[in-house]
C-alpha positions in Angstrom: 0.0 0.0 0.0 1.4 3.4 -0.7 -0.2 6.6 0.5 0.6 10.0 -1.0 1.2 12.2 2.0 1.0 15.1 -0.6 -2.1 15.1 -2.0 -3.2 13.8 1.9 -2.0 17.2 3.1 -3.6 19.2 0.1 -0.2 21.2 -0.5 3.6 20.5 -1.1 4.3 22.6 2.3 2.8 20.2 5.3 3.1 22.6 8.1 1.4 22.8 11.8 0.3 20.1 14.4 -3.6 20.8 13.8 -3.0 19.8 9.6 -0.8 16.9 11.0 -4.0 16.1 13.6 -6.0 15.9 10.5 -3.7 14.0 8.0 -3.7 11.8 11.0 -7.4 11.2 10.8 -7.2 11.0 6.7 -4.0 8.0 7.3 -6.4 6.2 9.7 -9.3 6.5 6.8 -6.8 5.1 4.1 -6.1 1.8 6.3 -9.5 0.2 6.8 -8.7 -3.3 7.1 -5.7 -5.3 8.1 -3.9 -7.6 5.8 -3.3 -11.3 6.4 0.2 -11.0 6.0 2.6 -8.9 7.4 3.3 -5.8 4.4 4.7 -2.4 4.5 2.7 0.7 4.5 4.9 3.5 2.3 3.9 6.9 3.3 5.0 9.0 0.6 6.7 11.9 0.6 7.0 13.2 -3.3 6.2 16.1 -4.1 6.6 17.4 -0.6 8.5 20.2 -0.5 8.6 21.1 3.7 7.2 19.4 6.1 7.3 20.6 9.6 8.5 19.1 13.3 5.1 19.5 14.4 3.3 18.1 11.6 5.4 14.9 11.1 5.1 14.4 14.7 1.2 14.4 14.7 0.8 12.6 10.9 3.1 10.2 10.1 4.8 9.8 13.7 1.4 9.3 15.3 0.6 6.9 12.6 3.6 4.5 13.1 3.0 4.5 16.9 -0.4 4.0 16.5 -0.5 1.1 13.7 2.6 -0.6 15.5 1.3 0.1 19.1 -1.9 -2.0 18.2 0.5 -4.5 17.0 -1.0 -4.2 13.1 0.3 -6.8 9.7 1.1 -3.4 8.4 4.8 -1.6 8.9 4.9 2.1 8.0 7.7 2.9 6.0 8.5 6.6 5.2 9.2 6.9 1.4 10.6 9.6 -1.2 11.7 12.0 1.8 13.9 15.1 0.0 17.0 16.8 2.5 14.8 19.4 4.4 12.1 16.7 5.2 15.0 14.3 6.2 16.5 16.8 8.3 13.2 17.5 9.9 12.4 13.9 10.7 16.5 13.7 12.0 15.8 16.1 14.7 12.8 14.4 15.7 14.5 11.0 16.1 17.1 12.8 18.0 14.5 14.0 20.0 12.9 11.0 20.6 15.8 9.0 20.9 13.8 6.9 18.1 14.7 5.2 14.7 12.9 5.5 11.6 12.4 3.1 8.4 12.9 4.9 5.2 13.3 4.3 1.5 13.0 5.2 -1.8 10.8 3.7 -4.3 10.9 4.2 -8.4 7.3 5.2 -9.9 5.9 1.7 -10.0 6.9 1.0 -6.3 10.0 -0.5 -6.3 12.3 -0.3 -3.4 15.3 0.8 -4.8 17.1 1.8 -1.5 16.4 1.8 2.2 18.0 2.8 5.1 17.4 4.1 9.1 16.6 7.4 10.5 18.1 7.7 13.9 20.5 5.4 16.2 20.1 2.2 17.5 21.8 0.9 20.7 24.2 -1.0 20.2 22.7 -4.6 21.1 19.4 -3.7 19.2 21.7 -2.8 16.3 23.6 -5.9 16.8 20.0 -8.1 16.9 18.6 -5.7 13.9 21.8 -6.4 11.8 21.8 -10.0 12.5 18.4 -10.7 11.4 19.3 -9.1 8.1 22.5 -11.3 8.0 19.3 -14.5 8.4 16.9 -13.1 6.7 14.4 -15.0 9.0 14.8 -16.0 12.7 13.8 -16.4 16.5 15.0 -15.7 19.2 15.7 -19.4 20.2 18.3 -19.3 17.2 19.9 -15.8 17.5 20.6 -17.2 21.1 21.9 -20.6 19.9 24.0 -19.1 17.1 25.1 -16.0 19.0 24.7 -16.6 22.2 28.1 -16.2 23.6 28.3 -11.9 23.6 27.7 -10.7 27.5 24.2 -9.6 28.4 22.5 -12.0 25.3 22.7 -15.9 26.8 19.4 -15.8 26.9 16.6 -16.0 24.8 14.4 -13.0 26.7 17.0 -11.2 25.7 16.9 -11.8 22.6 12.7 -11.5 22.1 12.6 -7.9 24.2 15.1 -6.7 21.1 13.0 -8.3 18.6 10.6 -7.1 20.1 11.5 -3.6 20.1 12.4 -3.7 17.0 9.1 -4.7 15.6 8.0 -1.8 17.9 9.3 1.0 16.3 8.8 -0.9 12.5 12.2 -1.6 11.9 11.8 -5.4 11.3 8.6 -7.6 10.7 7.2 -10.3 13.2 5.6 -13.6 11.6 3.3 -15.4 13.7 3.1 -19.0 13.2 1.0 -20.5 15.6 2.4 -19.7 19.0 5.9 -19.1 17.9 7.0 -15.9 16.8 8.9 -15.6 14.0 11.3 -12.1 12.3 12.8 -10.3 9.2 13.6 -7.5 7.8 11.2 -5.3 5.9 13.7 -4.7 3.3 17.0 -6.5 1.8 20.0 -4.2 2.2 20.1 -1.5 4.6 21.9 1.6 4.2 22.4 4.3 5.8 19.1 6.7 5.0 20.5 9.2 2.5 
C-alpha cells in the first residue's frame, strides 16, 4: 500500500500540528482493514517540498506508533523523503531518541534503496543487523548461534530486542502459531541518504 502524503495534506508545504492532527485522521481512513500477512505501509513523501516538526510528529509519527502500538500486519515505511524533510524527521528521532524506516521507491513501487533514521543501541543494532544477516529467525536461534556476547545468553534477551524492533517498524514479526517468527522489511540497509 502506498499513501501520497501530498495530496493527503492538500499542498507541497505540510506545516502545523492541527493539519498533522488531521492528516492523521485522513491516514487512519486510508487503512480500513488489516492484511493477512505482514506488508509495508509506504507513506509518501513526493512532491513534498517542507514538512514541519510538528506536523510529522502528529501525521506520520502518530501513525507509526499508533499502527505498531496495536500491533497491526502493516509496517509504515517513510518513502521519497527530500533533505529538508529528512532533516526535519532527523531532529525528531534525536528528539525521541527513536529510529525511523525509510526508503525510496521508483514510480511503479520498487524499493530501490532503504536505510534508518536515527541510532540504535548498540545490542538492538547488533540483533537488527543479524536478522538481516538471516533473513528470518527467533530468538531461540539468534541465542543458539550468538549466544556467547555478554548480556545475550538468553533467549528474553533476545525476544525484548526483537521485540523492540518490531516496535518501532524496523523489522517484521511472523506469527506462526504460537511461535514468533522475524525479518527485515527490506533487503540491504543503508544508511538513510
Amino acid at each position: 500500500m502506498r499513501i501520497d502524503m501530498r495530496a493527503l495534506g492538500g499542498s507541497e508545504i505540510l506545516a502545523g500540528d492541527t493539519n498533522g492532527m488531521a492528516a492523521l485522521g485522513r491516514l487512519v481512513a486510508q487503512v480500513t482493514s488489516e492484511p493477512a500477512k505482514a506488508e509495508p505501509v509506504f507513506l509518501d513523501f513526493s512532491g513534498v517540498e517542507v514538512a514541519t516538526a510538528s506536523y510529522l510528529r502528529a501525521s506520520a509519527l502518530a501513525f507509526r506508533d499508533m499502527v505498531r502500538g496495536r500491533r497491526s500486519t502493516l509496517y509504515p515505511v517513510v518513502a521519497n523523503i527530500n533533505d529538508a524533510v529528512r532533516d526535519e524527521f532527523a531532529l525528531l528521532m534525536y528528539e525521541r531518541g527513536d529510529v525511523l524506516m525509510v526508503c525510496t521507491l521508483d514510480p511503479d513501487g520498487t524499493v530501490i534503496k532503504s536505510g534508518l533514521i536515527g541510532e540504535l543501541d548498540p545490542k538492538q543494532r547488533l540483533t537488527f543487523e543479524l536478522v538481516h544477516e538471516r533473513g528470518e529467525t527467533d530468538a531461540s536461534e539468534l541465542m543458539r548461534a550468538y549466544g556467547d556476547r555478554e548480556h545475550l545468553r538468553h533467549t528474553t534477551a533476545w525476544n525484548n530486542r526483537l521485540a523492540a524492533l518490531v516496535g518501532r517498524g524496523l523489522l517484521m514479526e511472523i506469527t506462526q502459531g504460537r511461535a514468533k517468527r522475524y525479518r527485515p522489511i527490506f533487503g540491504e540497509i543503508g544508511n538513510g541518504r
